[in-house]
PLY file of the C-alpha trace (Angstrom):
ply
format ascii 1.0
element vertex 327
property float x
property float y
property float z
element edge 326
property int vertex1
property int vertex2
end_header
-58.85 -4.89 25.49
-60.66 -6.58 28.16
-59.59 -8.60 31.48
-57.77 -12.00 31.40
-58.88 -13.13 34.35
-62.31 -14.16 33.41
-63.10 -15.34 30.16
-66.28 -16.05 28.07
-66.66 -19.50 27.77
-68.39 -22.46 25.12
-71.67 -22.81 24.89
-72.91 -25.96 26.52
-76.47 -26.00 25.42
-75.07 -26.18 21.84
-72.13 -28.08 22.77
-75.19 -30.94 23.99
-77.08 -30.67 20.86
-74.30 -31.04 18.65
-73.17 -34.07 20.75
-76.87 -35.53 20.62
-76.57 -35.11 16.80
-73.88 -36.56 16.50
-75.23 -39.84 18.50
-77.85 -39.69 15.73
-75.91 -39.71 12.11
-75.78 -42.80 10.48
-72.49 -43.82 11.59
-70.99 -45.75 14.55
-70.26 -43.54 17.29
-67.14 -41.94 17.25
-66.38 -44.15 13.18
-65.61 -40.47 12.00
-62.67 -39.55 14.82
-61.42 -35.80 15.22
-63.80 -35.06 12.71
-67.06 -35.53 14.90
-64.79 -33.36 17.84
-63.88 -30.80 15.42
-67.87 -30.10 14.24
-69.01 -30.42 18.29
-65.64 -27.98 19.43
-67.25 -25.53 16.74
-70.71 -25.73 17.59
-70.03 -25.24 21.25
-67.66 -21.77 20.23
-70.40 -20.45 17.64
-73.47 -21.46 19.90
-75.42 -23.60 17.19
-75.86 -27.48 16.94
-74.56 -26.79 13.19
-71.93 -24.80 12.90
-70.64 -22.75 9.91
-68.10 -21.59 7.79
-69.37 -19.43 5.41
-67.37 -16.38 7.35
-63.37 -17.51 8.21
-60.90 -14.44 8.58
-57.52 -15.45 7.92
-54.89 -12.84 9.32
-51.09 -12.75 9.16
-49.40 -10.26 10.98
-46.14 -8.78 9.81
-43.13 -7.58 12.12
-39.40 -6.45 11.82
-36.93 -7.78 14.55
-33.65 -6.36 15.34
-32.20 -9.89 16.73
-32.49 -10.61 12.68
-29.26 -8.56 12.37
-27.24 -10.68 14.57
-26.86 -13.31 12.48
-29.04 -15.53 14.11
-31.31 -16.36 10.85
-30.80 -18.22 7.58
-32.11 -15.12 6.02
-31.27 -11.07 5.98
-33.85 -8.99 7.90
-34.70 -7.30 4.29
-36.62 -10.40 3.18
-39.24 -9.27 5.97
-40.52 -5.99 3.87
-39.91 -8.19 0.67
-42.30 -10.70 1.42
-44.94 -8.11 2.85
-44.74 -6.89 -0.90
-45.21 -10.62 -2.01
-47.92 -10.97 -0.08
-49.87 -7.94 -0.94
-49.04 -9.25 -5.07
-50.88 -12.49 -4.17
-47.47 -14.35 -4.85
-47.13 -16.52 -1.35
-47.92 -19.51 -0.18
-50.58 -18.16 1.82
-52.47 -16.56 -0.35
-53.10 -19.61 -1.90
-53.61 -21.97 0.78
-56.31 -19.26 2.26
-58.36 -18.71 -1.24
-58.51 -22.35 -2.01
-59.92 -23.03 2.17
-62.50 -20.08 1.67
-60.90 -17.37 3.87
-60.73 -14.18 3.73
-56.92 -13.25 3.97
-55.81 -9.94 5.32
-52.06 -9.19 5.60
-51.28 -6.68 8.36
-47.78 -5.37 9.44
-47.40 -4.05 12.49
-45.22 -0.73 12.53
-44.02 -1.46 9.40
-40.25 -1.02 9.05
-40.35 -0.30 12.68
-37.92 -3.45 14.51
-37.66 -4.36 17.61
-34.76 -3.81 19.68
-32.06 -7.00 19.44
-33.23 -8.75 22.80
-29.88 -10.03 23.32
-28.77 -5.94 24.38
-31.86 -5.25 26.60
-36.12 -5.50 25.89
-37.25 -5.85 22.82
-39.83 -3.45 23.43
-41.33 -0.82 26.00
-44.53 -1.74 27.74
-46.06 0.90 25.87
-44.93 -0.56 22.46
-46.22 -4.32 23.28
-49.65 -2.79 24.41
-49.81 -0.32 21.00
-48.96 -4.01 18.91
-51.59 -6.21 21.01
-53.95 -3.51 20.53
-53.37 -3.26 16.58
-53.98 -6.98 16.68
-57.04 -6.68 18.67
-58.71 -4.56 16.34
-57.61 -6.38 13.19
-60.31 -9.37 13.95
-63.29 -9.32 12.25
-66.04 -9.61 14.99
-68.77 -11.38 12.67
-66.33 -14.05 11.91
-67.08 -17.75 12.30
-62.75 -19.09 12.50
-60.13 -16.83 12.81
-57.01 -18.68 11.20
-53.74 -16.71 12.57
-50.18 -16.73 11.02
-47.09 -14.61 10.61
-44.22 -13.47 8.84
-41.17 -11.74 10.21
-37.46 -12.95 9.64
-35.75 -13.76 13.27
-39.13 -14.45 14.86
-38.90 -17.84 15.51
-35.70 -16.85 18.36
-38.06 -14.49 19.62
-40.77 -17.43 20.23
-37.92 -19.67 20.91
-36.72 -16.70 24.01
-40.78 -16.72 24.81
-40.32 -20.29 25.58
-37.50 -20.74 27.31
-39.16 -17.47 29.67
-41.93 -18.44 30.25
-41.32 -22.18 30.79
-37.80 -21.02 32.37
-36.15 -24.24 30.42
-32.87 -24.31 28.65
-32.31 -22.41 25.69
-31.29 -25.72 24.39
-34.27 -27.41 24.50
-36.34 -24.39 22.39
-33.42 -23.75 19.66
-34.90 -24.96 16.04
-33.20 -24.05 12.42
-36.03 -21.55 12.05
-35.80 -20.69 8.04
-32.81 -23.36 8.06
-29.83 -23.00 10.15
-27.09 -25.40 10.20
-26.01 -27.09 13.61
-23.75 -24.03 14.19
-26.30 -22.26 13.74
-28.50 -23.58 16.02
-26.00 -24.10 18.57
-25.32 -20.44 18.53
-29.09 -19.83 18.54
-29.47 -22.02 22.20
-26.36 -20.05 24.15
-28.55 -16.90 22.93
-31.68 -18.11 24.71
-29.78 -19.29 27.69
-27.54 -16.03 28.09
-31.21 -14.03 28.19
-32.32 -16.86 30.81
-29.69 -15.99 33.18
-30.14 -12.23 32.44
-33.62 -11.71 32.71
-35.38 -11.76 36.06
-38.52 -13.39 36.86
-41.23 -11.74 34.58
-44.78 -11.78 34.26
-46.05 -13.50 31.04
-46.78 -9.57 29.39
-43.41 -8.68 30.47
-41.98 -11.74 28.92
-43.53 -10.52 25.63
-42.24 -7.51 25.42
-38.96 -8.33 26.82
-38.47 -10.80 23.56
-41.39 -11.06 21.95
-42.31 -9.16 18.60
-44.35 -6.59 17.32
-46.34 -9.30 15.15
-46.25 -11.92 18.19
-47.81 -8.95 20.61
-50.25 -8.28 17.65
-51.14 -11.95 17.37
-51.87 -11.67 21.27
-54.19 -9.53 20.96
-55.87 -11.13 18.01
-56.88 -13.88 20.26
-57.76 -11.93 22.72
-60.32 -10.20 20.75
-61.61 -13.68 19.19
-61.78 -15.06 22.46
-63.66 -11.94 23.74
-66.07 -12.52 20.62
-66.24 -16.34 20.98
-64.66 -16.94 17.85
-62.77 -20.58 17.28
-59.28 -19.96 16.52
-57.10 -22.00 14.16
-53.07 -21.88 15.26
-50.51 -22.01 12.53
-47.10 -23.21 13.61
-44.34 -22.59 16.50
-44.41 -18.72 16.29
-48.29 -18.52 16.39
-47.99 -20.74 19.37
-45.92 -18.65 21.29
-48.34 -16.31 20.88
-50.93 -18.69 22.57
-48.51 -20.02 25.09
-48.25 -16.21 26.50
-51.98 -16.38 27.08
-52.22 -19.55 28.31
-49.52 -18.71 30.89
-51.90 -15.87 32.00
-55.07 -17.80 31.89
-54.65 -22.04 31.34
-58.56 -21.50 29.77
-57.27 -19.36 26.62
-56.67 -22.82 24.77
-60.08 -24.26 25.04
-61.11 -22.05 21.61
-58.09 -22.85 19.77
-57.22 -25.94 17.74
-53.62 -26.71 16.58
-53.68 -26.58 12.62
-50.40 -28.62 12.55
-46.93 -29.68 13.36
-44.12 -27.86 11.99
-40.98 -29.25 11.43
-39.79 -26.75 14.10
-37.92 -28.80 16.43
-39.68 -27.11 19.70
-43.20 -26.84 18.33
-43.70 -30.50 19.76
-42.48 -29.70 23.04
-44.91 -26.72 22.86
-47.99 -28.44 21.28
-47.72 -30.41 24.50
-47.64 -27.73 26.73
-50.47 -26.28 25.40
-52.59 -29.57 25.54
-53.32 -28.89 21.30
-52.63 -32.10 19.05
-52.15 -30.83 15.59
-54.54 -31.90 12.90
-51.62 -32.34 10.16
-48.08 -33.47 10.16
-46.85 -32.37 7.00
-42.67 -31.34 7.46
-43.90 -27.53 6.99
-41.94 -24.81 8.31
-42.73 -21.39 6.43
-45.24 -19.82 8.57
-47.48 -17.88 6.87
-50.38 -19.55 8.36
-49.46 -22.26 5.72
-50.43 -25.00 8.32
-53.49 -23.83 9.84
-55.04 -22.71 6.07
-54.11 -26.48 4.94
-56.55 -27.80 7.95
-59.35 -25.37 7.12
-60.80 -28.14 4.53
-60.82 -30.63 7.79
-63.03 -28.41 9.76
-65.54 -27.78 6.80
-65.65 -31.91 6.45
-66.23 -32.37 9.70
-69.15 -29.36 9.33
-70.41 -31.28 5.97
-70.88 -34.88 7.74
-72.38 -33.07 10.77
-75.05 -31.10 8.61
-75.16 -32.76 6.16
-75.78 -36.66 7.44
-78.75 -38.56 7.65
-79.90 -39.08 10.78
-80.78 -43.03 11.31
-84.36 -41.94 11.56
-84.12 -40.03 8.54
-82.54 -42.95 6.68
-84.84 -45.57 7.93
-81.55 -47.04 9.13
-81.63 -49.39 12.31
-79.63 -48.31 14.81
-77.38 -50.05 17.73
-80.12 -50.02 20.47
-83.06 -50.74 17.80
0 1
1 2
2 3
3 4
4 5
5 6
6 7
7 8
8 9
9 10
10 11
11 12
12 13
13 14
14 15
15 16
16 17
17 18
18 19
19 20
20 21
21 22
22 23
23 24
24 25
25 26
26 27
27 28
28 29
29 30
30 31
31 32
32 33
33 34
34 35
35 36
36 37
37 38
38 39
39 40
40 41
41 42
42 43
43 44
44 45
45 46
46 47
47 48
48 49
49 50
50 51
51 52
52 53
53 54
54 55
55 56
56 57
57 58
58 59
59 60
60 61
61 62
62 63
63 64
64 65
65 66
66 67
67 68
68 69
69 70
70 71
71 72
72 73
73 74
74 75
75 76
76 77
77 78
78 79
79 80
80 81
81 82
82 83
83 84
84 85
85 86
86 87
87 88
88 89
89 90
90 91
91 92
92 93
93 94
94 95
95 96
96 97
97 98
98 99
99 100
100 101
101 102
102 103
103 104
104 105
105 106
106 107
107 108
108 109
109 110
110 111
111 112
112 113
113 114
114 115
115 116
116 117
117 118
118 119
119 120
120 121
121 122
122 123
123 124
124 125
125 126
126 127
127 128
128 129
129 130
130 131
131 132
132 133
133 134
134 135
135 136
136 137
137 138
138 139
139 140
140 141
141 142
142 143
143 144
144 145
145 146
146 147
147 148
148 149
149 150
150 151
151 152
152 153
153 154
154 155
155 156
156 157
157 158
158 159
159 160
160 161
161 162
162 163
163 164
164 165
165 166
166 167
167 168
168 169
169 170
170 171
171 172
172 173
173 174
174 175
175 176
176 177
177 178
178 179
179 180
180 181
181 182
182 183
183 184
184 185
185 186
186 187
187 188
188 189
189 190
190 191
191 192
192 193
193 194
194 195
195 196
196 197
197 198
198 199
199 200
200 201
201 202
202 203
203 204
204 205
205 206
206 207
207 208
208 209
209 210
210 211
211 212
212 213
213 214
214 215
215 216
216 217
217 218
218 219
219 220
220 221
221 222
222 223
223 224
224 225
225 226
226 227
227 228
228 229
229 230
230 231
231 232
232 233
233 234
234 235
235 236
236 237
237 238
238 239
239 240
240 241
241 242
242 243
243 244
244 245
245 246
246 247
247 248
248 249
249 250
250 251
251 252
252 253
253 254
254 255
255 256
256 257
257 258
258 259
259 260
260 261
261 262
262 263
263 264
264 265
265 266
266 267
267 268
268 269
269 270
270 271
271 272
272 273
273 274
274 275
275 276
276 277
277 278
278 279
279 280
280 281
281 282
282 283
283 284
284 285
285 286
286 287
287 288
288 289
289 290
290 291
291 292
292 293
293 294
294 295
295 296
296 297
297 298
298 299
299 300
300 301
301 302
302 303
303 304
304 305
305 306
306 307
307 308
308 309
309 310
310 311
311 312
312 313
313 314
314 315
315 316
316 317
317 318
318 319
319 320
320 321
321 322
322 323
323 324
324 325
325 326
């Protein structure tokens, strides 16, 4: 993996041309909305005035967390390696969502069957461990891809983002405690003086030692993921509050690391507003989802290939032998 410090950046010649196109379709300026951002944003990233999708990688990365065995998740920490077998059967939600957007879906656990420590006891994992998981994630991406669309699956994850949070924005544990898969108030509740007891333990980190202090193996992986798009100039299309996390590491690191990435949606995740915010990403879709997966950012891969389909596919006003405003 490469430096953080200085990162590749859009390109502005093709960010220009797809801006001048744009100017140019037979529309009003700006009629079309997010759409006519969403074909320029990809332009600039692949370095063409018309962009493409005929090569999206969809990955969701797979971990097992020990703070699942403390009780603070709707569901037992078995449904983790249950799911990974769903997934590989074709039987989730994702690997529906991904075939009917056109990506290519690869499911990739990280250490399988391998959990964290619980990160209420001590670190969730040695330096060495974080780096081994980032670097697993780094290698999973597809360089030739046009969109990488990220998600994630691992049962107690989202108090592991939730912890992230509350570290790296050093907040109450309060204001970063969601039902996750569906805790009740109690829950919840219980879930906050968690976060906050880890506040007051844990000394000021850097954002790496944050992750590995209460991150997960598949939150390190998806670190690295973006990383490596990043590094290869690939867009990046965020799932939900866990995925974000992910990002929020980065961007804590480097503020630039969120200029590639668009927010697929909103999850019903209570904190994934607060965090959207942070990270200066308004989601494309508000649907009430909460499973992960990637379920989110798949859904929004039809709004980037409309906004590709207007942008190539258009008549320019010339074209169309259509006056335009300054005729």
């Amino acid at each position: 993996m490469h430096s953080l410090a200085s990162l590749p950046e859009e390109d502005t010649l093709a960010r220009r041309a797809a801006l001048e196109r744009q100017r140019q379709l037979t529309k009003p300026e700006g009629s079309l909305g997010r759409l006519e951002a969403l074909a320029v944003w990809l332009a600039s990233w692949q370095g063409r005035e018309i962009p493409s999708l005929e090569r999206v990688q969809a990955l969701v990365f797979v971990g097992w967390h020990g703070i699942a065995d403390k009780g603070y998740s709707a569901y037992p920490a078995a449904v983790t390696g249950q799911m990974l077998a769903n997934f590989r059967a074709g039987g989730a939600a994702i690997n529906q969502l991904s075939a009917l957007g056109g990506a290519q879906l690869s499911v990739v656990p990280i250490l399988e069957g391998q959990s964290t420590a619980p990160f209420d006891e001590g670190p969730a994992m040695s330096t060495a461990c974080c780096l081994q998981a980032m670097q697993m994630g780094f290698e999973a991406v597809d360089p030739q891809a046009q969109l990488l669309v990220l998600g994630e699956m691992g049962i107690g994850n989202t108090s592991s983002a939730a912890a992230l949070c509350t570290l790296l924005f050093d907040e109450p544990g309060e204001l970063w405690a969601g039902a996750g898969t569906g805790l009740d108030k109690a829950g919840v509740a219980r879930k906050a003086d968690l976060l906050e007891s880890v506040r007051q333990r844990v000394a000021k980190l850097n954002p790496l030692a944050i992750l590995a202090e209460v991150g997960g193996h598949e939150i390190a992986a998806m670190a690295g993921a973006m990383i490596a798009a990043r590094q290869a100039r690939i867009p990046l299309l965020l799932d939900g509050f866990v995925v974000c996390a992910a990002a929020a590491v980065l961007q804590a690191i480097n503020p630039a690391f969120t200029a590639a990435m668009v927010a697929g949606h909103r999850s019903a995740e209570m904190a994934h507003t607060r965090l959207l915010e942070r990270l200066g990403l308004p989601p494309l879709l508000e649907l009430g989802l909460r499973l992960g997966e990637g379920s989110g950012a798949a859904l929004a891969l039809p709004l980037l290939r409309a906004a590709i389909a207007c942008h190539a596919g258009m008549a320019t006003f010339a074209e169309a032998g259509v006056s335009d405003r300054d005729a």
